[in-house]
N, C-alpha and C positions, 0 to 999 in steps of 0.2 A: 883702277876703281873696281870694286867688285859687285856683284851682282846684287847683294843685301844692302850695300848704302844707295845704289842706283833706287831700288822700289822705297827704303825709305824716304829718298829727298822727294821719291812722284808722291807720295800719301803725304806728306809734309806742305808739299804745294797744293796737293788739293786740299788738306784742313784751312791753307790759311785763305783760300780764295772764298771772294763774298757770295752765296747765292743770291741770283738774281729777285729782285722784288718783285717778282709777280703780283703782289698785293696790289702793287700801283699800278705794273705793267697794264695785266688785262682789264681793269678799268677804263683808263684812260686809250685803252686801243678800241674798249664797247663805246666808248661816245666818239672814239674817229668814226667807227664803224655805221654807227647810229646815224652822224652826220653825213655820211658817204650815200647812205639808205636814204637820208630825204633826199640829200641832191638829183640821183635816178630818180625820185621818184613824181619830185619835183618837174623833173624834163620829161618822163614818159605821162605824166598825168596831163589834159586839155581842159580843164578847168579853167587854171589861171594862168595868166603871162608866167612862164620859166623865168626869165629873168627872174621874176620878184620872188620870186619862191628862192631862188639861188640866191639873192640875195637878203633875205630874208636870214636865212641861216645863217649865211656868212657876215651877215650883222649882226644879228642876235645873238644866233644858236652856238658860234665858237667862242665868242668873248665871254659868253655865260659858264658855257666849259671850261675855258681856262681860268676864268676867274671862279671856277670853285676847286679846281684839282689846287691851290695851297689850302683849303677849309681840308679838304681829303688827307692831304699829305698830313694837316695838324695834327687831324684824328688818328691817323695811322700810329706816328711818332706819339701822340698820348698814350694809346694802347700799350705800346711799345716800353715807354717811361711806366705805363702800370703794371706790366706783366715784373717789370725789373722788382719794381718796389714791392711788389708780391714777392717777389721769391727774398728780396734782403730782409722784409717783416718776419716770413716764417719761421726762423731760427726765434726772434725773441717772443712773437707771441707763443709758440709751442713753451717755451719757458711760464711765460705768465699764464698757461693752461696747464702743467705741471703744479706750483703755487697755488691754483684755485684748487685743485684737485686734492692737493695736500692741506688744504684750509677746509675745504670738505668734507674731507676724512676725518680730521680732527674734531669738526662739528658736530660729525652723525655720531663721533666714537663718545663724546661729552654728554650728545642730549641721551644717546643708549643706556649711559652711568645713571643720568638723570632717572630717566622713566625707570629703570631698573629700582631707582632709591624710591622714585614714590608709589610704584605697584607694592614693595614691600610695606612700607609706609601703610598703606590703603588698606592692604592683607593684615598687619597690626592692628588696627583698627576697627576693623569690619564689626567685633562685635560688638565693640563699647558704640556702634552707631546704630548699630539696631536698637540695643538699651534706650541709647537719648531719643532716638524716635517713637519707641513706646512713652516714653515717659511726655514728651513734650505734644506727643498727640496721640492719645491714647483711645479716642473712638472711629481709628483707622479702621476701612475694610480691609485692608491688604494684612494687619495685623492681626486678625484673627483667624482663627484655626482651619 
């Protein structure tokens, strides 16, 4: 075996191995942690019976934790199915944003023709509208000299 298929197979096995999830890891280690922090704190505080404080938590405060790290994990894996469905949409909407763009073009280049045909229109015009405005109102201020 030679030196070059050796370092391929190590790059090979490291593409195919999964990074770890950290996403979940250090959450789910912040609420062991969390939990860990009342319990000392629970026993060094004279307030209340330790017991009930230790169990307090460990009746409450873990089963509330574990039952929401699958809410957590849902959220994660949604993100995860959205980030997917983001990337397989971008091919076709970049298409249907091509399409608009060329329906756009086509609009401005139409109404351009437009407005081009009625300025000249307007310019044809101009003077037989002065005429009809003298003639149709004839003791205009604007119309006199």
């Amino acid at each position: 075996m030679t030196q070059a298929t050796t370092s391929t197979r190590s790059v090979d096995r490291r593409r195919s191995r999964r990074p770890f999830p950290w996403s979940i890891a250090l959450p789910f280690g912040g609420g062991v942690a969390v939990i860990v922090v009342l319990v000392i704190v629970a026993l060094i505080s004279g307030r209340s019976a330790p017991v009930a404080d230790i169990f307090l938590t460990l009746v409450i405060l873990c089963p509330l934790v574990i039952c929401m790290l699958p809410i957590y994990i849902l959220f994660v894996v949604l993100i995860g199915l959205m980030t997917r469905a983001n990337r397989g949409l971008n091919g076709g909407l970049r298409r249907v944003g091509k399409a608009v763009d060329s329906v756009e073009d086509g609009a401005l280049a139409l109404t351009g023709r437009a407005a081009r045909w009625t300025i000249g229109l307007n310019s044809a015009f101009a003077r037989y509208e002065k005429l009809a405005h003298r003639i149709i109102n004839p003791h205009h201020p604007a119309d006199k000299p």
